[in-house]
N, C-alpha and C positions, 0 to 999 in steps of 0.2 A: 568380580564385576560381572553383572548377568549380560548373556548376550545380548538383549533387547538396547540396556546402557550402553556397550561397547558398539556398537552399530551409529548411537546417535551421537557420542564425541568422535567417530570415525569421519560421521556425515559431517558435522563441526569444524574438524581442520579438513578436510576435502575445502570446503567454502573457504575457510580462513588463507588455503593455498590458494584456491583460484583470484582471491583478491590481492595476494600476497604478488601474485605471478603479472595481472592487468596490471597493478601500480607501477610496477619495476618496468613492463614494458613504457608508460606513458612518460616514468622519469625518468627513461632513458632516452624520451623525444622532445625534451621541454629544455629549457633556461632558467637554472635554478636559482639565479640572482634574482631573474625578472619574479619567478615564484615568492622567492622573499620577500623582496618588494613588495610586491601584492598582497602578502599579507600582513607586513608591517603597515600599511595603509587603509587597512578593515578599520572604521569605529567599533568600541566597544557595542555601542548599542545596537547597534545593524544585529552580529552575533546574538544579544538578549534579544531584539527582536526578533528575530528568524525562531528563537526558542521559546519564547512564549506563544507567536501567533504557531507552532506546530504542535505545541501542548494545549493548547484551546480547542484548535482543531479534534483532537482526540474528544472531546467533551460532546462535540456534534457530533462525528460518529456513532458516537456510543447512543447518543439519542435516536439515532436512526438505525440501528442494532436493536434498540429494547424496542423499538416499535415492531419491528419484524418477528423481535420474538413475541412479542403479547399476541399479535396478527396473529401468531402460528399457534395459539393455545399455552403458552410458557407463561408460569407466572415470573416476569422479568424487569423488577422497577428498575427506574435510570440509574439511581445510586449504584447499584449492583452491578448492574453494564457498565456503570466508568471505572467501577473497583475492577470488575474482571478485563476489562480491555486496558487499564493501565500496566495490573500484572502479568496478562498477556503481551504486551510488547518488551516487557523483563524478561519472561522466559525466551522470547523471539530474538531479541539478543544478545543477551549471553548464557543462554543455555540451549533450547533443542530446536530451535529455527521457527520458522515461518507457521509448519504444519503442526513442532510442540505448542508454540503459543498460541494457536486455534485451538487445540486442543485444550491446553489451559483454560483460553475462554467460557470453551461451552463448558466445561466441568465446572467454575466460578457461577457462571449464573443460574444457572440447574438448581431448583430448590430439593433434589433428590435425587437417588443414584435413578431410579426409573426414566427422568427426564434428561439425561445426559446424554443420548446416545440422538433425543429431537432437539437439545441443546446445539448439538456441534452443529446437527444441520443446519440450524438458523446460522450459525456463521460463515459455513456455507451459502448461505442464501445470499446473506451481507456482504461478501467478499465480490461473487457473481453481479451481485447489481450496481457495486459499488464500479463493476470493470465495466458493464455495459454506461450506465455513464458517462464514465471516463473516455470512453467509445464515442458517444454520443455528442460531445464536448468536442474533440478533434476531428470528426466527418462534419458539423455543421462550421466550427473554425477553417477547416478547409476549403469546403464549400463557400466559404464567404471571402475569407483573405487570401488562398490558394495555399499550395502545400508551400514547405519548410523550406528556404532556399536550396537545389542544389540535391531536396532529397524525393524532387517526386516520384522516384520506382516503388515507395513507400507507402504513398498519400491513400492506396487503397485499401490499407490493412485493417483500421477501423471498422470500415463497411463492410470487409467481409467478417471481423468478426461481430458485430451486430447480427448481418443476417446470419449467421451459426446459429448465435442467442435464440434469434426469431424462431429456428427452422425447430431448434432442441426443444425449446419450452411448448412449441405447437404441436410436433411431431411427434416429441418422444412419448405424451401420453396413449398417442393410436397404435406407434410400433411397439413400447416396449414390451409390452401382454401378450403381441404377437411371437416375438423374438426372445423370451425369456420365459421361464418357467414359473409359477408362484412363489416357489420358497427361492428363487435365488437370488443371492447377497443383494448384487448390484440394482437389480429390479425394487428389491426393497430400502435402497437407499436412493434411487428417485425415486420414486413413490414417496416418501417422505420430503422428499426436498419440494415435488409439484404439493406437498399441504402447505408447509412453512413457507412460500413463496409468494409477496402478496399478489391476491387476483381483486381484492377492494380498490376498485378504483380513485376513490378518494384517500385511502391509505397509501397506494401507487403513488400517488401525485403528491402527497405527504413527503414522504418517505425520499423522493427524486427530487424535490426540492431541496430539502436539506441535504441531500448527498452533493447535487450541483455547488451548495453554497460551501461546502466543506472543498472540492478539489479545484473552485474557482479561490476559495482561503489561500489554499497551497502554490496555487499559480500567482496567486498577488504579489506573496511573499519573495517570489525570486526579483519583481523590481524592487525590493528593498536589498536584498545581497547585491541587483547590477547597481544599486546606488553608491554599496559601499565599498566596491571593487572600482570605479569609475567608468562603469562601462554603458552606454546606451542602447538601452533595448524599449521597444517596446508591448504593450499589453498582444495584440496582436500577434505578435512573432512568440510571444510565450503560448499564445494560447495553442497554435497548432505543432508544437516542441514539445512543451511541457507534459500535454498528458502522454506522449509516446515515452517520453523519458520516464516516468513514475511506472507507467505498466511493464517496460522492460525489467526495471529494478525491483521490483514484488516479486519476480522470478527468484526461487529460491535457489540460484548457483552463487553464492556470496555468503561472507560475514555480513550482514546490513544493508547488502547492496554498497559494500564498501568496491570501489574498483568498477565495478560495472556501471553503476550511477555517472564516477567520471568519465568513463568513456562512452556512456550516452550524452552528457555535454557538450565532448569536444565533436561528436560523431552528427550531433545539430545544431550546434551553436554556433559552430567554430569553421572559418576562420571569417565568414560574412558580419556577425555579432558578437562573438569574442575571441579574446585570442587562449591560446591553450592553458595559459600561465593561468587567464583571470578561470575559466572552463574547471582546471581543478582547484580553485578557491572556493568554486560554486559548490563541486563535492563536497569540499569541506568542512563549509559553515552548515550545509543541511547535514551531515552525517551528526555534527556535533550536536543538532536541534534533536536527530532522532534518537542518538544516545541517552541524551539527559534528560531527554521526555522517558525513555526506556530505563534511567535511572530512578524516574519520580515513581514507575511500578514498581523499582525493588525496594522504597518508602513504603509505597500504600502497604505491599504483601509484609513487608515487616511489621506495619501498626495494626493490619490487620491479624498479626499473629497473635502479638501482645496483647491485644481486646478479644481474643477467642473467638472471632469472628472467621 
């Protein structure tokens, strides 16, 4: 096994422990009748609905992926961005994480080995704006309904990371020429990330709408899990939860964001809108949306083997 392999199943269960370690602590604070319960009273359909509206979702991202990459000079149809972002979320979960299935990505949609290296950045690009956003969603949610019960030491984090965004994308093209050298690495991977990044303003506002309508998808979908858990929530209280909870779990210290997801539920949810039992049903039915969405990639990559594609 090369070292580069033994490094990335090391990184593997490293994750697979840390989620292994969070769950043990939360099921060592919970009521595991009540847990039962809760999940003997899930409908079916709740569960296929949570997994199809998270598999559809991927189909708009991907739409606002190949826009960025066409933006940035890549030749990148849609088809291609859904085939590599479904097998990118196969390798993301059960093989080299977060950073291999980016990696996957840009490799899938790159029509050449030359463009692989302005491939990855465009998913970089994608990932960054898809967070400012997500950002953007929770400081105006804020500002309008106020922060998360119980969690306002919080309610600033958004904002400050927006203005980071602001200061990097404005600043860093005066400093980094100052502070770096020509040939060095880093210099030359923003430099490419300020090309691939849109500055089309109509592209911008393209691009942000559909990203909006994809993680307001994703925030929809948890009143249909508080439907089938019995729990009441509303649109509002998910809105300024919700995106905190998705950008903690994109953090790559997890299998999946298995373990850290539930304890971002119970850690805003709970105990004002749910209680811990229904908190980890919540992990549960989205993990099972993210797997079997992450299963329909190891589909595509199969039939894309078979058709030599």
């Amino acid at each position: 096994m090369s070292t580069k392999r033994f490094r990335n199943h090391y990184k593997l269960l490293i994750k697979i422990g840390v989620s292994i370690v969070i769950l043990a602590v939360i099921f060592s604070a919970i009521d595991l009748s009540k847990l039962i319960d809760t999940f003997k009273n899930i409908p079916l359909w709740v569960a296929l609905f949570t997994i199809f509206g998270y598999a559809s979702g991927q189909l708009i991202n991907s739409y606002k992926w190949s826009r960025i990459a066409l933006g940035g000079g890549l030749n990148a149809p849609y088809l291609r961005a859904v085939k590599a972002c479904y097998i990118g979320m196969f390798v993301n979960c059960f093989g080299l994480g977060v950073v291999g299935g980016d990696i996957t990505r840009g490799a899938l949609i790159a029509s050449s080995l030359s463009e692989q290296p302005k491939a990855l950045t465009s998913v970089v690009a994608d990932r960054i704006h898809g967070l400012i956003v997500l950002c953007l969603i929770a400081f105006v949610s804020i500002m309008i309904y106020g922060a998360p019960q119980g969690k306002g030491q919080i309610s600033e984090l958004p904002g400050y990371v927006l203005a980071i965004c602001l200061c990097f994308f404005f600043l860093s093209p005066i400093l980094i020429p100052k502070l770096l050298p020509v040939n060095h690495k880093i210099r030359k991977q923003l430099e490419e990330l300020f090309k691939i990044f849109p500055k089309d303003p109509s592209l911008l506002i393209k691009i942000s709408l559909v990203s909006l309508f994809f993680h307001l998808l994703q925030i929809s979908l948890h009143l249909v899990m508080a439907a089938g858990i019995g729990a009441k929530i509303t649109f509002p209280e998910l809105l300024v939860s919700i995106p905190f909870i998705n950008i903690i779990t994109s953090l790559p210290i997890s299998w999946n964001g298995l373990g850290v997801r539930d304890a971002a539920y119970i850690f805003f949810l709970t105990p004002q809108i749910l209680s811990t039992e229904q908190a980890v049903a919540f992990g549960a039915i989205w993990f099972l949306a993210v797997t079997t969405t992450s299963c329909i990639g190891g589909f595509v990559a199969a039939l894309a083997k078979i058709n030599g594609d």
